[in-house]
C-alpha positions, 0 to 999 in steps of 0.5 A, a space after each residue: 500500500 502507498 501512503 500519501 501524507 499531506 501537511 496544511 501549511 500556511 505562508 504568510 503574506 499581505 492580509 485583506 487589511 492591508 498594512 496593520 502597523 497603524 493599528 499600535 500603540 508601541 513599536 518594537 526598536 532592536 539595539 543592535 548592538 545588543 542583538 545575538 546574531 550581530 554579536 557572534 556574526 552569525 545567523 543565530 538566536 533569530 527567537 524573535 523571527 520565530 515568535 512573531 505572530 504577524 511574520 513581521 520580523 525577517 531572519 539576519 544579522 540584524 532581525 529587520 521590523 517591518 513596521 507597516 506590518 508590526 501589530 506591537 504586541 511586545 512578544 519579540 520584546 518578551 523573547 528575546 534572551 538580551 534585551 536587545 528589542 524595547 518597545 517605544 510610544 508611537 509618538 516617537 515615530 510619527 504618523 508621517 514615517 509609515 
């Protein structure tokens, strides 16, 4: 007998909303500096790329926000094992910015 196993999948991509990122009230920063895969040079850690619920944050040295996208949810803030992302009130960035 020749079993066939399918997997559902999802991909991320733009939603019927459009871009969300206006829906927050606070905005991730990464402090570079700070950041594991800049530290050691290297494509590591990347435990923010992997918790972010909208796919908003993409693999590198540094992670990049897109911040057209990014709801502020904080969890990126919560998961990251160096402090290396704050959260900062949407004053700071403007309205004009996005």
């Amino acid at each position: 007998m020749n079993e066939s196993h399918q997997i559902a999948m999802s991909v991320p991509g733009i939603g019927e909303a459009g871009r969300t990122g206006d829906w927050r009230h606070e905005y991730p920063v990464i402090t570079a500096e700070a950041c594991l895969p800049v530290k050691s040079g290297r494509d590591s850690c990347q435990i923010c790329w992997a918790h972010c619920p909208d796919n908003c944050i993409t693999r590198g040295a540094p992670p990049i926000i897109d911040l057209y996208y990014c709801k502020g949810c904080g969890i990126c803030v919560e998961v990251c094992p160096t402090h290396a992302i704050a959260m900062h009130p949407e004053a700071e960035l403007g309205r004009g910015a996005l």
